[in-house]
N, C-alpha and C positions, 0 to 999 in steps of 0.2 A: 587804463582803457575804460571808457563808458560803458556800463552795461547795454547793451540795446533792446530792444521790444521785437516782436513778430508777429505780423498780420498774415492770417490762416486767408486764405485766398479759394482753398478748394481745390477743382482741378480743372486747370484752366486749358482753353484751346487757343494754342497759338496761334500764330500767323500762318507758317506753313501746313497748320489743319491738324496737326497732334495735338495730344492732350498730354498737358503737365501734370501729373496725378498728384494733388497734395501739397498744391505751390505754397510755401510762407514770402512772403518777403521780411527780409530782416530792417531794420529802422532803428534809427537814432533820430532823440528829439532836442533843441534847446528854446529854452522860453516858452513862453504861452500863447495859447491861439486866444485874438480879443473877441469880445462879445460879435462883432460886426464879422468874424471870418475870414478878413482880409488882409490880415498880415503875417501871411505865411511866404517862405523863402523854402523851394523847393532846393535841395544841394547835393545830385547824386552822385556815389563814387566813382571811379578810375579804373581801369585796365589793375586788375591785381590789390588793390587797394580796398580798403575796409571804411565804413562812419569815423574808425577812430584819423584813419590819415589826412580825413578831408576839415580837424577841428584846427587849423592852422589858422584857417581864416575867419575862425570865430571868437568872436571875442567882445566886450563892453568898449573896448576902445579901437573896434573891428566896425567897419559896415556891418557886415555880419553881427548885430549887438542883439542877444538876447534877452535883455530888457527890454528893446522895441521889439522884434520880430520873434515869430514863429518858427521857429527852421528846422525844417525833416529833410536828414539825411538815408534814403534810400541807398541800401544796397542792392549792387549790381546781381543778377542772377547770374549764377556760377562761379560767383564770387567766394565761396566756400561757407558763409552765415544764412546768406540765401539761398533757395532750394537750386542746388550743384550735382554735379556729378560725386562729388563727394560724400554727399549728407542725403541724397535722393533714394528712397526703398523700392520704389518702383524701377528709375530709369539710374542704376549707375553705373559709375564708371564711361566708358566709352558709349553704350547707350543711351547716354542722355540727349534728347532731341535738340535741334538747333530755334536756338533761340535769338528775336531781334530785338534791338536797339526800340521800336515800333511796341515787341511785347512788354518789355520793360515798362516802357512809358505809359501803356495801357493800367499794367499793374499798380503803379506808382499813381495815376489818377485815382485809381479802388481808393487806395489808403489814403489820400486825401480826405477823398469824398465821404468814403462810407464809414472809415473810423471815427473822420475828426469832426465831420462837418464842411470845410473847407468853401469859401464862396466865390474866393479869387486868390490867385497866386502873384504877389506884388512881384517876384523874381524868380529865375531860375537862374541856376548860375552853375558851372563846375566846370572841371580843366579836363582835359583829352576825350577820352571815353564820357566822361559825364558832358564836356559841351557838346559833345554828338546828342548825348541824351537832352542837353538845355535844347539843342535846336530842333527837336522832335517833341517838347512841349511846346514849344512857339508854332510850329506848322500844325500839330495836332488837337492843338487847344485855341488856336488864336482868341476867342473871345473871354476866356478864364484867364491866361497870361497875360502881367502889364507889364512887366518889362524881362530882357535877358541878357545875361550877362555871360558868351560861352567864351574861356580862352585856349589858346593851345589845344584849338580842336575845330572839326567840321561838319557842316551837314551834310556830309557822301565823304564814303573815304575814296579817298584819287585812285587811279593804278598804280601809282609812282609808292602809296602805303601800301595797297594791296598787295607789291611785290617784297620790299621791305617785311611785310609780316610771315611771305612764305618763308622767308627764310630763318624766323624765329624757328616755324612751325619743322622745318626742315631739320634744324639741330638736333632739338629734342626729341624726334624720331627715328634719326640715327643712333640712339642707343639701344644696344641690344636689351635693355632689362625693360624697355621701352613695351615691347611684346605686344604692338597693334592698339595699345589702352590698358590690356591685361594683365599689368604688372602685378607684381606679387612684392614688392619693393619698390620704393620709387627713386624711378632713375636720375641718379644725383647726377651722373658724369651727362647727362643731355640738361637736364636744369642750369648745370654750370655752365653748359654751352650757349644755353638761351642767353645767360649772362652777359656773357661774351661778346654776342653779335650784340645785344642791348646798348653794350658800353661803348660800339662804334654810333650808337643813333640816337640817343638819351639827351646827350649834350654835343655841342658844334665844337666846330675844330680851333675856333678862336679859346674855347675854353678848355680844351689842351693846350694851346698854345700857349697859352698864357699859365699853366699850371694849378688850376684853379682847385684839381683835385687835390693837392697837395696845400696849397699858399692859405684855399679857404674852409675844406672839406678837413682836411689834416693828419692825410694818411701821408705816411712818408715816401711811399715810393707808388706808379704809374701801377704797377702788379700789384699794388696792394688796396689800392682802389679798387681794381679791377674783383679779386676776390671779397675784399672788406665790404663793397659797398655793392656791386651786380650779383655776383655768384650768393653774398649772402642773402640776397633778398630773393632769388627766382628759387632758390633749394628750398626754402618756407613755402611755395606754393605747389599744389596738389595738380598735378602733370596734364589731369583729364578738365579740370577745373581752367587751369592755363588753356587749353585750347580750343575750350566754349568760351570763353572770353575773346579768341584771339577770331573766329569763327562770328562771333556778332559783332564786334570792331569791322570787319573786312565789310560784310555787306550792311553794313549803316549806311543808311542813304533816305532823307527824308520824303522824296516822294515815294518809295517803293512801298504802295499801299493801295488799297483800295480806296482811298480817298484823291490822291495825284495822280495815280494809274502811272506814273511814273516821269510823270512832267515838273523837273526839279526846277524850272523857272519860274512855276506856277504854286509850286511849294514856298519856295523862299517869299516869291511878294505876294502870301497870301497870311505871311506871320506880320501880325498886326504892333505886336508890343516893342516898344523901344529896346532900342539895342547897343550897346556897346561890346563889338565884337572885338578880340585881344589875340592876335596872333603874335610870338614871338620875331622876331625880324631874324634871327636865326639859326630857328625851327626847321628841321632837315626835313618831318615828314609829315609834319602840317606847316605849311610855310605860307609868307604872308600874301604872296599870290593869289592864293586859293580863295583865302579869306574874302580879299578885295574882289574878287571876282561873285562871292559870294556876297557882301553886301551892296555891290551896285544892282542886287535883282530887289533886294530888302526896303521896305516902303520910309520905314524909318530906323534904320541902321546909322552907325557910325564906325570906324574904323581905325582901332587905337593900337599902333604896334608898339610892344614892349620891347623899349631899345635895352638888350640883355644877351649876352654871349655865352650866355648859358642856354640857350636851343630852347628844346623842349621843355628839358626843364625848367626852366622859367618860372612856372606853373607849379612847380612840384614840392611840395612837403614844408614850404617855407623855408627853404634853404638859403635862399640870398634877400638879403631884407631889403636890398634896393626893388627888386623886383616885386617882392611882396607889398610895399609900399606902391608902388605904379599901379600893382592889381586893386588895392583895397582902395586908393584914393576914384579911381574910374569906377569899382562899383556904388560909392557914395557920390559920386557926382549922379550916375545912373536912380539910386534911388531918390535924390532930391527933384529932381527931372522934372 
């Protein structure tokens, strides 16, 4: 795992008017920023996910090439690196205020700007959670952003997600060691359950169907997927930390700001940078509908579905390298542009 860096931030006020007393944001860098400022690749992370998950798609023989580009991977707040309910001295635990998709992207401009310099962003680019965040660079910066590249993600999450995540949120609340936030251990038998529901919406049915956990992942048996590969990854996550992530996921929405006032047609075709939007084709809870519906408002969008039966995941961890190839080659078509 890379070490990563921390930009002290202070105490910032958010969107809904609190103050983050003491915010860092956590970062990882690859490559050099040029003399001219201009070839930086913003690449934020995931729902749960850390800089080190999002280095799949980095690489010399990557779009993503560190020898040409700049690339800061911003971690997400609440993500457990960045100021979390877990690491927070002022606000933690359950206390920790809600934070947007909007504060994020605020923050992550600072550390551009004020650390590095930064003059222009050739890209933004990330999968779920982070393309929510690529498309809150593109509406919030239109004139610094040249291009973006979000896949496996939206700018508003639907109600069709919003309801999907209560029920995340619902499991893990059902444990009694759960205690409002105030646990005193953390609740594995709700984390396991987060799992659970996860492993029905992660991947599509075609990728059961076809046994993919097993034929390409390589667990031997349906149940052992289910524990091997969900349960063990949501019990790693810190319970309060999970659902301020899950809490700025639900209300992502790029007009909801003082700048749209809430006019998400006027949000989308006022993002200026080219785009190569990438929904899965059989993506249960950002599906390609949405997408399409999202880049017909988009001035200069395109719309590139990932024919892959692997759903959401598609996007995820480089697990299928047909897929990983369809993403890498669209975003070097994007940067050559």
């Amino acid at each position: 795992m890379k070490i990563y860096d921390e930009f002290y931030a202070g105490d910032v006020v958010l969107q809904n008017g609190s103050v983050l007393a003491g915010t860092t944001l956590a970062y990882s860098t690859y490559g050099k920023l040029n003399e001219a400022g201009d070839n930086v690749i913003v690449y934020p992370t995931f729902f749960c996910g850390t800089h080190a998950d999002n280095e799949w798609l980095i690489g010399e023989d990557r779009a993503l090439d560190p020898r040409r580009y700049f690339i800061v991977v911003p971690n997400l707040l609440g993500n457990g690196l960045s100021t979390s309910p877990s690491n927070s001295v002022a606000f933690a635990g359950a206390r920790f205020p809600s934070v947007s998709i909007y504060d994020n992207v605020k923050l992550q401009h600072r550390l551009l700007t004020e650390r590095f310099g930064a003059r222009r962003v050739a890209l933004a680019v990330g999968w779920s959670m982070g393309a929510q965040q690529v498309f809150h660079w593109g509406a919030l910066y239109p004139d610094y952003v040249e291009r973006i590249a979000p896949f496996c993600g939206s700018a508003r999450t639907s109600r069709h997600n919003f309801v999907f995540l209560e029920g995340v949120k619902a499991a893990l609340k059902a444990d009694q060691a759960f205690e409002h936030g105030a646990y005193r251990k953390p609740p594995v038998e709700g984390l396991k359950a987060v799992g659970r529901v996860y492993a029905g919406w992660g991947f599509s049915q075609a990728f059961y169907r076809s046994e993919c956990d097993i034929k390409d992942l390589g667990f031997p048996s349906l149940e052992a997927f289910i524990e091997g590969f969900w349960e063990a990854f949501f019990t790693k996550i810190d319970a309060n930390n999970l659902l301020s992530m899950l809490a700025t996921w639900q209300a992502a929405d790029i007009s909801l700001n003082t700048v749209y006032q809430g006019d998400f047609a006027k949000a989308l075709s006022s993002i200026k940078a080219r785009a190569i939007v990438m929904p899965c084709e059989t993506d249960l809870y950002f599906p390609p509908e949405d997408s399409a519906a999202e880049v017909s408002s988009m001035p200069n969008a395109e719309l590139r579905v990932i024919p892959s039966i692997w759903g959401h995941s598609a996007g995820a961890l480089g697990l299928n390298r047909t897929d990983v190839a369809f993403i890498d080659q669209a975003i070097k078509d994007l940067l050559s542009a």
